[in-house]
C-alpha positions as CSV (number, residue, x, y, z in Angstrom):
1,X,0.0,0.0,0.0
2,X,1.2,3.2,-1.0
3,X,0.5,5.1,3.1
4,X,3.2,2.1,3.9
5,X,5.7,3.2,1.7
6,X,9.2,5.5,2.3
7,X,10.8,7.3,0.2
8,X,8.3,8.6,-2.4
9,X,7.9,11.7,-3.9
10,X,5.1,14.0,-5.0
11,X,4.7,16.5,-7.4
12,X,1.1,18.5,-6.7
13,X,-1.1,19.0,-9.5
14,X,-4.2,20.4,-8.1
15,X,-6.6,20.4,-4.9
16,X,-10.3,20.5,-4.6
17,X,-13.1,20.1,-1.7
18,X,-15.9,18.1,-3.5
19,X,-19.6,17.2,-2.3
20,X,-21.5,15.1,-4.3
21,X,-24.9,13.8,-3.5
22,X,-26.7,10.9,-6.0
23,X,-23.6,10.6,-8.3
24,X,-22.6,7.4,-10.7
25,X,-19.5,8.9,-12.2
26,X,-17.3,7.1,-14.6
27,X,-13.4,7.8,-14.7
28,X,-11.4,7.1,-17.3
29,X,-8.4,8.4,-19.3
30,X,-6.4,10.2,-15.9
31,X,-3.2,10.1,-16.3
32,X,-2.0,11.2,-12.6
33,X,-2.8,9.6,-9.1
34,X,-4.9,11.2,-6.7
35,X,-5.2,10.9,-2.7
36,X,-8.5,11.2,-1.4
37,X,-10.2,11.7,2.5
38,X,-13.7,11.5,2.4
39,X,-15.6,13.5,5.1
40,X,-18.9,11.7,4.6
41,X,-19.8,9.0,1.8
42,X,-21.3,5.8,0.8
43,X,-19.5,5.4,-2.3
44,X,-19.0,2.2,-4.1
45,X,-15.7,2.1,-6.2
46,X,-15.8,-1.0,-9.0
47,X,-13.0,-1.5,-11.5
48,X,-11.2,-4.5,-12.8
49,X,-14.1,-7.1,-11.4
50,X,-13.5,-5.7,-7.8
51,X,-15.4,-3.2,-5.3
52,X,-14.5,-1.1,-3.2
53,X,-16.5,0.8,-0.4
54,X,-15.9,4.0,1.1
55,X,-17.1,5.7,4.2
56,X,-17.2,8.1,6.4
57,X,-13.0,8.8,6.9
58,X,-11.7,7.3,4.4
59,X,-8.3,7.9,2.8
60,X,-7.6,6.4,-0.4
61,X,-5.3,6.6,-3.6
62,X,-6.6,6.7,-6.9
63,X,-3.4,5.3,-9.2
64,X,-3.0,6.7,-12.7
65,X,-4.5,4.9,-16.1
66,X,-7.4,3.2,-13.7
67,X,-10.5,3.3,-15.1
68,X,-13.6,2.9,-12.3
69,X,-17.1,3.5,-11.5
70,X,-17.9,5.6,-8.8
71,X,-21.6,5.1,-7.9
72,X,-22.8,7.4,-4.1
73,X,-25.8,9.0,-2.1
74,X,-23.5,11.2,-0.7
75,X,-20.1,11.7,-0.8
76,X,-18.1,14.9,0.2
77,X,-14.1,14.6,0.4
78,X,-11.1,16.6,0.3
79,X,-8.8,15.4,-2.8
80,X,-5.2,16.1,-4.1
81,X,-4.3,14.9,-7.6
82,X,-0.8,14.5,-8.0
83,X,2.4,12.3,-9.8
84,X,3.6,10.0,-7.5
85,X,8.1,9.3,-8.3
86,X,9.0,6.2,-6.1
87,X,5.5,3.5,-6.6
88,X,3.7,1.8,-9.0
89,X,0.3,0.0,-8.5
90,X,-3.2,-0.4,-10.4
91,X,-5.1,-0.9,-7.3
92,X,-7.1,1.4,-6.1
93,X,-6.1,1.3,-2.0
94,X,-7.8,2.9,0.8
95,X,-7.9,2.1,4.6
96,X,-9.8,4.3,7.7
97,X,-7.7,7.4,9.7
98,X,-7.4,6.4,13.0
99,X,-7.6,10.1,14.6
100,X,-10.2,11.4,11.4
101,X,-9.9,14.6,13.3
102,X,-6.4,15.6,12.7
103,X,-6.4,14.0,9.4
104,X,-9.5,15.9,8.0
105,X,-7.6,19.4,9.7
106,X,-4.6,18.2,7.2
107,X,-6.4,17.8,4.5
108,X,-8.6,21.3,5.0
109,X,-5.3,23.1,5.6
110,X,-3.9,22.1,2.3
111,X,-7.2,23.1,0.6
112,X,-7.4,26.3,2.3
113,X,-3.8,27.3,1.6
114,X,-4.0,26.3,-2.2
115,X,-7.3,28.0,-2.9
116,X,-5.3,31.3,-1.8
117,X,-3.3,31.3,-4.9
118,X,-0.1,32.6,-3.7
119,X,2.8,32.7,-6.2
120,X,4.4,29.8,-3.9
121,X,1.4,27.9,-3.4
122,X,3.3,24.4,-4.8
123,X,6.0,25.2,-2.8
124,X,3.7,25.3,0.8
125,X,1.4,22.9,-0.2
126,X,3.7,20.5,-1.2
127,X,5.3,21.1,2.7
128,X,1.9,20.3,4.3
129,X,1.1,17.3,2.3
130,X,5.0,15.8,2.8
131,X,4.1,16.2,6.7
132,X,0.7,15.0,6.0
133,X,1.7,11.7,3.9
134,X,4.1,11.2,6.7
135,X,1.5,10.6,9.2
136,X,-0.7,8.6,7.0
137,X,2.9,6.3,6.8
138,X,3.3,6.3,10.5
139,X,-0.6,4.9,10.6
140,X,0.0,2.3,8.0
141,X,3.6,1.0,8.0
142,X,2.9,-0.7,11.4
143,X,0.3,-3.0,10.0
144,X,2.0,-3.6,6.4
145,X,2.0,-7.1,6.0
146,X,4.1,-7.0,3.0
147,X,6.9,-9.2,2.4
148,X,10.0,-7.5,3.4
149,X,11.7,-8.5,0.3
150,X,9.4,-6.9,-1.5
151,X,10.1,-4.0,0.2
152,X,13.7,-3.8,-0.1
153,X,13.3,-5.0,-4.1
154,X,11.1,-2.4,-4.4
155,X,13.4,0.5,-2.8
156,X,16.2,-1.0,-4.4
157,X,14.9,-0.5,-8.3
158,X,13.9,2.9,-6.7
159,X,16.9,3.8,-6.3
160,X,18.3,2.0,-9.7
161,X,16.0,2.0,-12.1
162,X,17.8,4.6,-14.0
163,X,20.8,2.2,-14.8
164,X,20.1,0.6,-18.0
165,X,22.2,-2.5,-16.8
166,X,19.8,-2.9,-14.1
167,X,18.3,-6.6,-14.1
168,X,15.6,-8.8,-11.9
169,X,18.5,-11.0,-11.3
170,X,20.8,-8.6,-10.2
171,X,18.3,-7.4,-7.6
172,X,17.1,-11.5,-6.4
173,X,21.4,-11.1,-5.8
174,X,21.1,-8.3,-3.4
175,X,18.1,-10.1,-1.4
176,X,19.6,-12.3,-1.6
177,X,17.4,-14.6,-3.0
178,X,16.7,-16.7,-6.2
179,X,15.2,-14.8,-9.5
180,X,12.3,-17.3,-9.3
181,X,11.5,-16.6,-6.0
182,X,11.4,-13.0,-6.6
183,X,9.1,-13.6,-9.2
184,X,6.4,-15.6,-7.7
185,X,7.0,-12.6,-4.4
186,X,5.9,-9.4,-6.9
187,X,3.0,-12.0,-9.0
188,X,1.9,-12.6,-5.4
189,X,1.5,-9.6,-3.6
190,X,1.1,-7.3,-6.3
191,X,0.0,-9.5,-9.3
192,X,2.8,-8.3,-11.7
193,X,6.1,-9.7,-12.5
194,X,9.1,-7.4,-11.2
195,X,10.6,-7.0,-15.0
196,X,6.9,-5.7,-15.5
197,X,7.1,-3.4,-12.5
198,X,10.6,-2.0,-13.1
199,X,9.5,-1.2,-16.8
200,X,6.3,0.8,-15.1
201,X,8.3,2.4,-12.9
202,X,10.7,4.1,-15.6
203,X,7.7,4.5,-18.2
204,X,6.0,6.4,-15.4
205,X,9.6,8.6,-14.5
206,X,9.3,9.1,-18.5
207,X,5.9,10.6,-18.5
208,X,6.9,13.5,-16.0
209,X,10.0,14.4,-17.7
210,X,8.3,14.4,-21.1
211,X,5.3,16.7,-19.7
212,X,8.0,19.0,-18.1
213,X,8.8,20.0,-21.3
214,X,12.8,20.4,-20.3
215,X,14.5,17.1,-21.9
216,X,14.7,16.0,-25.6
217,X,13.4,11.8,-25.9
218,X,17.0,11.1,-26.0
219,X,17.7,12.6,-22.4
220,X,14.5,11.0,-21.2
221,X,15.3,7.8,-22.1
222,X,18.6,8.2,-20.4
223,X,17.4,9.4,-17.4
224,X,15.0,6.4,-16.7
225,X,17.4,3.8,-17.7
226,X,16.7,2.7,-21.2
227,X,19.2,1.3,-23.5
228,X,18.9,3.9,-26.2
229,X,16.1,6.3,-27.6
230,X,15.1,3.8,-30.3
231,X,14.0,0.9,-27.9
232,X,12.7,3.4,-25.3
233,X,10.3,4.6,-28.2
234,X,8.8,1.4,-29.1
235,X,8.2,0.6,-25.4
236,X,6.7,4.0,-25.0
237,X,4.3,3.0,-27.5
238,X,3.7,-0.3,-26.9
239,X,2.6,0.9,-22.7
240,X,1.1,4.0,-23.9
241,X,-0.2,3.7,-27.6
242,X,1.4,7.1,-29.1
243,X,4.8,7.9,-29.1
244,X,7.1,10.0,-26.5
245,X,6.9,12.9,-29.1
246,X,3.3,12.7,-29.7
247,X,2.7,12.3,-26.0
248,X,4.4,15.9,-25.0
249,X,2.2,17.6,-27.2
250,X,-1.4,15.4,-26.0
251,X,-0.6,15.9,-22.5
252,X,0.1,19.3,-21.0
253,X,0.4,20.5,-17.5
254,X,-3.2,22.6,-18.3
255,X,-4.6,19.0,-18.9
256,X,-3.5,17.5,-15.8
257,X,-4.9,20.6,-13.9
């Protein structure tokens, strides 16, 4: 779960206070995360075959490219879209604050201070949500029940994934454990295979470079560890469906906003 991880960063796009009474809502095509604390709701989350029911103080993250139905009598909620550098997932993941007091005051605080519109509005907000995440981790990480291989696999492509050299066995090595094992640990607890994840990982690095609009597709690719532009293009497409060129111009920061 996302609230269990270290060592993530955020970049925030936008915040908003929403209330919603006798919605069914359909999302699809969102290509950034968002984190979510619902003040009041019934809402019913399906996607991929699976549900998902919020309620009254409920945190949750939304990953990018996850379609889902959101069907709810009421539901009011403080949310924060944002790019998430440092974790991968397609699950949508949500679990209940344990002091819904101070977590709803974080969440207001953030709203109220972006809705100002101060030139350095990204640069406060993104302080309050960094202290904010950190107690949502200090809530979660005690009741992870994640493999700590996983974890350390995890952090260690983290920290790697920009070295084109980097391979699954390479990281079963510094487990240690065998590259089978490792495999059947990332298909079981987060139903991918780790080459899959590390590949996600970079494409998703990729996507905020390109949108930044600083770095050429040749500097992107070498920034998220891929061999050379050419092969990072075709597995641009093949994740994405347009190219890295074509996906600068489709996708601006006014989009995401």
């Amino acid at each position: 779960m996302i609230f269990s991880k270290h060592r993530l960063s955020f970049r925030i796009l936008d915040v908003f206070k929403i209330s919603h009474h006798n919605v069914r809502m359909d999302n699809r095509d969102r290509h950034f995360g968002a984190i979510s604390y619902r003040t009041r709701s019934d809402a019913v989350i399906e996607y991929d075959g699976k549900t998902i029911r919020m309620q009254d103080h409920s945190v949750a993250y939304f990953p990018p490219d996850t379609d889902y139905l959101r069907t709810a009598g009421v539901d009011e909620m403080y949310v924060v879209h944002l790019d998430v550098i440092g974790y991968e997932t397609r699950e949508i993941e949500s679990f209940l604050a344990r002091d819904p007091e101070r977590t709803e005051a974080g969440f207001r605080a953030i709203y109220e201070e972006w809705e100002k519109k101060k030139r350095n509005r990204y640069y406060t907000v993104s302080a309050m949500f960094s202290n904010l995440f950190g107690e949502l981790f200090e809530e979660c990480s005690e009741t992870s029940g994640e493999s700590p291989y996983l974890l350390k696999a995890i952090d260690y492509m983290n920290e790697h994934f920009q070295e084109p050299s980097l391979t699954i066995p390479d990281v079963a090595a510094m487990l240690p454990v065998s590259p089978v094992y490792l495999r059947k640990l990332f298909n079981r607890e987060l139903g991918i295979a780790p080459k899959e994840y590390l590949t996600q990982l970079r494409l998703k690095r990729a996507k905020t470079f390109l949108l930044s609009g600083y770095y050429s597709v040749a500097e992107v690719a070498e920034a998220c560890g891929f061999e050379d532009e050419k092969y990072f293009s075709v597995v641009f497409r093949n994740a994405v469906g347009v190219s890295p060129s074509r996906y600068r111009y489709e996708f601006s920061e006014e989009d995401l906003q």
